[in-house]
C-alpha positions, 0 to 999 in steps of 0.5 A: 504516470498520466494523471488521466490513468490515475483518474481512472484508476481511481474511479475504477477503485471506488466502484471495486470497493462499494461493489465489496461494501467497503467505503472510503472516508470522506476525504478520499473525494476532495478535489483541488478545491476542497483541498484549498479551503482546508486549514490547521484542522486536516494536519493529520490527514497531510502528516500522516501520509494518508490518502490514495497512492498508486504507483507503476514503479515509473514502468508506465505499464499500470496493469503489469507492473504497479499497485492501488493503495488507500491509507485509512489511517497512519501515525508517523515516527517523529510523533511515536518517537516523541510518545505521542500519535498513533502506532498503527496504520490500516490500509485497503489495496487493490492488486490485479491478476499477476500484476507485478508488487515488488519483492520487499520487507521491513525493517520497522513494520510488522504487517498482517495482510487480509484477503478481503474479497475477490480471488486468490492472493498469491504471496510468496516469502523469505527471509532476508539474508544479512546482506538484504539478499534472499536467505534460503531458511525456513519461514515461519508465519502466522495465518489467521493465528496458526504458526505455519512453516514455508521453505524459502520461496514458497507461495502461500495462497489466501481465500477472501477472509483468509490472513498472513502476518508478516514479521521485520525482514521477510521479503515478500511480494504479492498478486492476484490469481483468477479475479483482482482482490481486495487486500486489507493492510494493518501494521505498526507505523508505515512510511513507504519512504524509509521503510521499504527494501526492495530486491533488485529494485525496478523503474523509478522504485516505490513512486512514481512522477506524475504527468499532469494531463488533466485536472486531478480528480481527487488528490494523491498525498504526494499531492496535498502539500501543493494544494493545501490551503496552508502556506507552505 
């Protein structure tokens, strides 16, 4: 993905998010040499993960296939694991009008996904077969609080305001109808890298490389570990 289109893309996000009162921390706009002059003290920030990500899936069609994703807060499994850190995470999302997300689950993450503003968020759910196919059961969720049951395919369609709660092994896939949405995330510890079990998998699957032709405007995480005033 041009970093060009992710320059863009982020530009593009921040006017979405401040048009819906939603603002971003502070370190969502340090550039390269913000990033330079920071020590110790940001560690939570690169462990963590947190940041902006967005992706194409290495398809180089953003609008078809892809997501924007800015991950406010995060622990991670070494920490949890040790007792310490956070559980949680949050996210804000933005999905285009029948912009392509994968179909995934979790194994480990338990998610309630929140329309927060903009259209209609389509999401459509199974379970997960024992051999990480697509199970024909019945699918039980919560939304907003009340236990609901979908047959397995069904599209379950959130209005701003409106919330799933998505258990380990439902695959579930999302996009925007009518206007682009703002999507709100809260879970237990994410770490797309590990945690993520697509069917039938497309392009370079959940990241995508970068090709760097311009200056980056603010740093993806994949990119702090370049930057980071810390030796690595």
């Amino acid at each position: 993905m041009k970093r060009s289109i992710i320059n863009a893309k982020m530009q593009d996000a921040v006017e979405f998010f401040r048009k819906n009162k939603f603002e971003l921390p502070p370190f969502a706009y340090w550039g390269v040499d913000d990033w330079k002059m920071k020590g110790e003290e940001v560690s939570e920030i690169v462990n963590n993960e947190l940041g902006w990500d967005i992706t194409d899936y290495g398809m180089g069609e953003f609008e078809r296939y892809g997501l924007l994703l800015f991950t406010l807060r995060n622990g991670n499994m070494v920490d949890w694991n040790r007792g310490i850190g956070k559980p949680y995470a949050e996210k804000i999302m933005i999905a285009e009008v029948d912009q392509i997300h994968q179909m995934h689950f979790h194994k480990q993450k338990i998610e309630d996904i929140i329309n927060r503003a903009g259209g209609d968020l389509c999401i459509q759910i199974y379970h997960a077969a024992s051999d990480e196919s697509l199970a024909e059961t019945e699918v039980k969720v919560h939304l907003d609080g009340v236990l609901r049951r979908f047959n397995a395919g069904d599209i379950v369609k959130l209005k701003p305001g409106e919330s799933i709660k998505l258990d380990q092994n439902i695959f579930h896939r999302f996009w925007a109808e009518r206007k682009r949405v703002m999507i709100g995330e809260v879970s237990f510890i994410n770490d797309d890298k590990v945690d993520n079990f697509y069917y039938q998998p497309i392009g370079s699957g959940r990241f995508s490389k970068t090709e760097e032709d311009e200056k980056p405007l603010y740093l993806l995480f994949s990119d702090y570990r370049k930057y980071w005033g810390i030796e690595q």
